[in-house]
N, C-alpha and C positions, 0 to 999 in steps of 0.2 A: 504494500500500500504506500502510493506517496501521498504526501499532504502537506502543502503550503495554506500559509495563512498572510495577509498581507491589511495591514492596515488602509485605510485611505478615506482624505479628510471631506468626502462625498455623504450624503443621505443613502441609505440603503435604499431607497424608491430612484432615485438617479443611477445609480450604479445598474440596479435591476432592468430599466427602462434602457439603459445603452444599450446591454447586450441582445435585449429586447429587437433591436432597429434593424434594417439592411445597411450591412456593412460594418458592422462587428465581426464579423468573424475574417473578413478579409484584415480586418487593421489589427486581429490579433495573430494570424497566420506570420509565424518565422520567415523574413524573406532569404536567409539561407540554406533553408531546407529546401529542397526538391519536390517543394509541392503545390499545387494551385488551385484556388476554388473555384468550383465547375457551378456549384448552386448553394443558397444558403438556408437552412430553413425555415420554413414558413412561420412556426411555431416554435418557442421554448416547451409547450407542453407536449406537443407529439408532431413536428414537422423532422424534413429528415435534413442533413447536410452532405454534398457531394465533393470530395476532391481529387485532382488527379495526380496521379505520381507517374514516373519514369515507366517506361516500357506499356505503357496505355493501361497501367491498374490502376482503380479504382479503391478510395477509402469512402464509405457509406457511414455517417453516423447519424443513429436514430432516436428519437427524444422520447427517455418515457415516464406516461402520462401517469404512473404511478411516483414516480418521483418528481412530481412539480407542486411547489409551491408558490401561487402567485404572490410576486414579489420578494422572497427569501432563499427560493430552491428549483432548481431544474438540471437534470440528468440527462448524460447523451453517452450510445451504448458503440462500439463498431459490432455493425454488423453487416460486412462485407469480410472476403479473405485477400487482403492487399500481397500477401508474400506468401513463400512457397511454406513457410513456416507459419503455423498460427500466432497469432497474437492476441492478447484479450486485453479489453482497452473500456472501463466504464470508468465515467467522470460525471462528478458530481460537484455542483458549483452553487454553493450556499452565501448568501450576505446578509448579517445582522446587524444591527444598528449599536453604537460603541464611541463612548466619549466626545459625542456632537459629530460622529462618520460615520462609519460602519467599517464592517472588517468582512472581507471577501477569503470564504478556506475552499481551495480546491482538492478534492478528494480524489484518486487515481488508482482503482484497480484493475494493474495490470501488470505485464510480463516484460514491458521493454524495461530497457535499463534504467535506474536513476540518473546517471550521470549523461543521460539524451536528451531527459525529463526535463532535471531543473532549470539548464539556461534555457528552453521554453516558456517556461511559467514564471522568470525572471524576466523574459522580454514581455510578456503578456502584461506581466503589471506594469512596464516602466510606459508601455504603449495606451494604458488604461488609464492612468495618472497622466498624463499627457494631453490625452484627448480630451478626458474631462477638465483637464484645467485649461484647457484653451476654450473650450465649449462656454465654459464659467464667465469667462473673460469678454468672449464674443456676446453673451448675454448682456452683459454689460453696459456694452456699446449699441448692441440693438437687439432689445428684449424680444420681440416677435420671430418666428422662424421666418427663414427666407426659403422663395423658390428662384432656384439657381439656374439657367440655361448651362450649359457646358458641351464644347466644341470639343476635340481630341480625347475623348471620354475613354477612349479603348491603347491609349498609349500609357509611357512608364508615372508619367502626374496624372493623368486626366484622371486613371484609372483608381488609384489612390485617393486622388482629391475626392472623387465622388463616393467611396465606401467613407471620406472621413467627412464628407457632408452630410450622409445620412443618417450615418450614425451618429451623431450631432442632432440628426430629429430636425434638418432643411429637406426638402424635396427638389430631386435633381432632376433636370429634362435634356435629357441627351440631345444631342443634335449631331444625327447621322446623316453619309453621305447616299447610306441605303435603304431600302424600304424598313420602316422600323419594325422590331419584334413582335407580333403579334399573341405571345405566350401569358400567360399571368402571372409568371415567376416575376419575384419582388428586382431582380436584377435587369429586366426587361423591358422594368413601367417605365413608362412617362418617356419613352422616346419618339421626336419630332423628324421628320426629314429634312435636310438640309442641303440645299443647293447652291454650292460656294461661287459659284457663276449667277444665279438670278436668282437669292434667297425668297421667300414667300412673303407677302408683304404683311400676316398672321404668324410667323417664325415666331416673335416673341411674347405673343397676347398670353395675359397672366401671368410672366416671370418679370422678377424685382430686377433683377441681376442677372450680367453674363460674364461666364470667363471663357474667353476664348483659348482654347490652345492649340489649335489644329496646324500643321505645318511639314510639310518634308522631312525629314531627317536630315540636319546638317552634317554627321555622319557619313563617310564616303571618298571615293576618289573625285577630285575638285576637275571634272571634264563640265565643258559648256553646256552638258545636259544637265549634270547635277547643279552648279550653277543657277542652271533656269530654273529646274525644277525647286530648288532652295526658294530661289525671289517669288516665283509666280505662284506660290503655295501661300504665301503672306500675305504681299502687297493686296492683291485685288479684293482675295476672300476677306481682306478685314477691314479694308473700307468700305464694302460691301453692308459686310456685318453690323459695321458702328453707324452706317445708315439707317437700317432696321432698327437700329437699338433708340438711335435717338429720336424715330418717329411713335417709335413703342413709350417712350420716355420713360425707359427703366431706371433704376436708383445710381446704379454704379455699370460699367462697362472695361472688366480689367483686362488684358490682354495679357499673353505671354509675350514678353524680349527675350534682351542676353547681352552680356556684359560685352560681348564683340561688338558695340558701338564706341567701347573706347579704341579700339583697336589690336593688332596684336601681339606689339611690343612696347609696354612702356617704362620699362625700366624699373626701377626702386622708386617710382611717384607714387603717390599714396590718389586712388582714385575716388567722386562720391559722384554722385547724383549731380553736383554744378560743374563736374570738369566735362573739359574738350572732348569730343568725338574724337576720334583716331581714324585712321587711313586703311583702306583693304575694301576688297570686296563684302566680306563680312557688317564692317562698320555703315557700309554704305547701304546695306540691306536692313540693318535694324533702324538704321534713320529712316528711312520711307516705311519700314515697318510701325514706328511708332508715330510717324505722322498719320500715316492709314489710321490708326488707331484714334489718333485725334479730332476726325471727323465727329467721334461721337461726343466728344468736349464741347465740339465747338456745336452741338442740336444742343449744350444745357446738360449730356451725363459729368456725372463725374466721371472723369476716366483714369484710373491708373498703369502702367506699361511695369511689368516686374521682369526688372533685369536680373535673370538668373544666372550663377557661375556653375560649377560642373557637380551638377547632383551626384549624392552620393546614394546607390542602392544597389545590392548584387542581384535585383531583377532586371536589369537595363542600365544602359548606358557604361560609362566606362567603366566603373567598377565592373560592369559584369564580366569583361573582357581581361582585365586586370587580375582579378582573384584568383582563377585557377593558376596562373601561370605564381603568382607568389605562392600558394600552396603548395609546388611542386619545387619551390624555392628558386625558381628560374626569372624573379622580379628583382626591378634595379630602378635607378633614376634614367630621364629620357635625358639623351645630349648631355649629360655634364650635371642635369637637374639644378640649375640657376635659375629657372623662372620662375616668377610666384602664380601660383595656383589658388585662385578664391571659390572658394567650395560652398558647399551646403546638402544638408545631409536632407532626405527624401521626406522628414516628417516635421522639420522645419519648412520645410518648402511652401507646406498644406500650411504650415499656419502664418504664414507669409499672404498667402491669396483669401485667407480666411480675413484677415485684419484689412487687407484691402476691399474685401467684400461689406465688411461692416463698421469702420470708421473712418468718417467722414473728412476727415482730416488727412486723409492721404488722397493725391493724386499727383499726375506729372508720373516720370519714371521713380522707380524704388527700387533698389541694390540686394536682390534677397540672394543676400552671401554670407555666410557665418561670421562673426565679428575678427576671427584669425586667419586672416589667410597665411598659406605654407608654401613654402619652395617644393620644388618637385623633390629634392633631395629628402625634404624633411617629409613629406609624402611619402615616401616608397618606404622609411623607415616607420612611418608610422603602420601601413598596410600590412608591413614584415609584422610587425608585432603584434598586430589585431591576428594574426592565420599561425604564429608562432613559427615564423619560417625568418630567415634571416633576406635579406635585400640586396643584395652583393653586385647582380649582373647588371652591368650598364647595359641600355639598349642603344646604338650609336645614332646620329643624327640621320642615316640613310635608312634606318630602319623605317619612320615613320613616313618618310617623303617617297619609300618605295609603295606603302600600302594608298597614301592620300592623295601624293606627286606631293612637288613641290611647294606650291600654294596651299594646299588645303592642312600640310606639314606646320606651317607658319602660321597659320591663321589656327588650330585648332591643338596639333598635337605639342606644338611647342609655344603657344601662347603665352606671353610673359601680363597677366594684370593682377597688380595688388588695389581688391577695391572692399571700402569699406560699407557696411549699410550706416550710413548718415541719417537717414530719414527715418528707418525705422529704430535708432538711437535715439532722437528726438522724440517718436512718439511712446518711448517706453518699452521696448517689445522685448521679450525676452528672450531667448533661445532656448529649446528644450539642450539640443548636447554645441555649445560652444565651441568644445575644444575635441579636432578631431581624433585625436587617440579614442577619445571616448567613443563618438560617434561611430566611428569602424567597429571598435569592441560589439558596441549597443546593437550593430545591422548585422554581424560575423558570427554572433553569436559567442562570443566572448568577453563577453563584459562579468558573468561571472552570475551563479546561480544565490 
């Protein structure tokens, strides 16, 4: 039997009511484990939950209606056989109410290991604690739930933002570029079709707010097609969008950036939200990108543009490309690792577009970068130490410029910008993990049971 017990400074009826929501279980799932949520269930008292693992197996867990108590108890069984080896797996998740909080005890009878077990149920509460204190905070600022449109819903943020907006208790309206779901699964509602060429002039009727993220993959070899494909993925669809937005006259209108508007060498300058644009193709993309975007400033939204640096999450993006090869201990710094690297870890990110979604006081561009940025040197030793692998191998300068070319090398892989969030300093914000040691521990699953 394992059994964790975990304080936390919430109402038992809050805590009970999150895991309640769509999108609990995706914001508690480990993103270094090998697994992914296919469906969530309907019910805490007898809905089922679906994920998929490696080689097309399936983990099936089913809720039962004998062990539910509303608001204090609910039980969830595996009953599916995911490995060639049986497993028994019941969990039972109790919260009682305790010194002005409540105290959440997770109960585990089962056969896998403990030491699999607990940095699970150590990331579960720091992700729990996190979302409701940001949840707390966005109340704050505007008591009422919001309904949220959301562009790029099926990508490495969209897909997260939208399990950490529902489960927040907002209601989220996808905006697909295909015919929407027509199933009744909770992961399915409320999606809109969207035509990034001649949006619907009803696209936004009923939602407060939009976050757009929808965009190319700037990811890739830097050929004229990619290129095109990068710009014309942006520019049109989003002044498009902040048209619709601003005759719908929604509340807020955030858009995704990226900090390649400063450019992609600036040396030891220390960057914010009032410095100079920089030079490259890149830079010159997210200025007309963020002008697109300003269309819907100038109908009367607020509009905010969130210049993001290089997310950190081993579901996507460069981490995910990075990680195995440091586990095999074949990680190093890129070129020499002199340039600085402004980061930001994947659940910071969400509460970056959360704060732009709900106060008022943010607009114009915002820096959502962790408050440290790090040299690529000091990166690669911190990644070593989140996987327990040493960091030794340089990867030389022709490495990256053989996979990107030349351009897309300079502009991405070896980016030099140190930028600080200025504006979300000013407005108070906090960061759940600061300092990246931590942050990698917290996503690798080492930060420690």
């Amino acid at each position: 039997m394992f059994v964790r017990t975990h304080s936390l400074p919430f109402p038992p009826d809050e805590v009970f009511a999150w895991h309640a929501r769509p999108g609990a279980v995706e914001r508690l799932t480990p993103p270094w484990q090998p697994i992914r949520v296919i469906s969530e269930a309907s019910s805490l008292r007898d809905g089922e939950a679906v994920f998929a693992l490696p080689a097309g197996r399936r983990w099936v867990a089913r809720h039962d209606p004998a062990g539910y108590e509303e608001g204090a108890r609910f039980v969830d069984e595996l009953v599916s056989r995911p490995f060639v080896v049986p497993v028994r797996w019941r969990h039972s998740h109790a919260v009682a109410a305790a010194d002005g909080g409540s105290v959440l005890t997770d109960r585990v009878r089962t056969t896998a290991p403990g030491r699999l077990i607990a940095p699970m149920f150590a990331y579960r509460h720091r992700q729990l604690v996190g979302d409701l204190t940001a949840h707390a905070w966005a109340r704050e600022l505007r008591p009422v739930p919001m309904t949220v449109a959301v562009s790029g819903s099926s990508g490495l943020v969209g897909r997260a933002l939208v399990a950490f907006l529902t489960s927040g208790g907002h209601r989220v309206v996808r905006l697909v570029r295909g015919s929407p779901d027509s199933s009744d699964s909770p992961a399915s509602a409320d999606e809109r079709h969207w035509d990034p060429e001649a949006p619907a002039a009803d696209l936004l009727d009923g939602v407060d707010a939009v976050v757009h993220l929808a965009g190319a993959s700037i990811a890739g070899r830097f050929t004229d097609a990619h290129r095109e494909a990068v710009r014309e993925s942006r520019i049109g669809p989003t002044r498009r969008l902040a048209e619709v937005a601003a005759r719908a006259g929604v509340e807020a209108f955030v858009c995704a950036s990226a900090i390649g508007i400063y450019g992609a060498d600036r040396g030891d300058e220390s960057l914010t939200e009032t410095s100079d644009r920089g030079d490259g193709f890149l830079a010159d993309v997210v200025d007309d990108w963020e002008a697109a975007a300003r269309v819907a400033a100038d109908g009367g939204v607020r509009t905010v543009s969130v210049r993001t640096g290089i997310v950190q999450s081993p579901r996507g993006g460069a981490l995910r490309l990075q990680r195995p090869l440091y586990a095999a201990g074949l990680g190093g710094p890129i070129a020499g690792g002199d340039q600085w690297l402004s980061w930001i870890g994947i659940d910071d990110l969400l509460d970056v577009y959360l704060r732009a979604l709900v106060d008022r006081r943010l607009s114009g561009p915002v820096d959502a970068v962790a408050p440290t940025p790090v040299t690529g040197r000091d990166y690669a030793r911190a990644l070593g130490r989140a996987v327990h692998r040493p960091a030794l191998v340089p990867v030389p300068r022709l490495g990256p410029a053989l996979l990107l070319g030349a351009e897309g090398a300079r502009e991405v892989a070896l980016a030099s910008q140190r930028v600080r969030p200025s504006v979300l300093k000013s407005a108070g914000h906090t960061f759940r993990h600061p300092d990246l040691d931590q942050a990698l521990r917290h996503l690798l699953g080492s930060a420690g049971g």
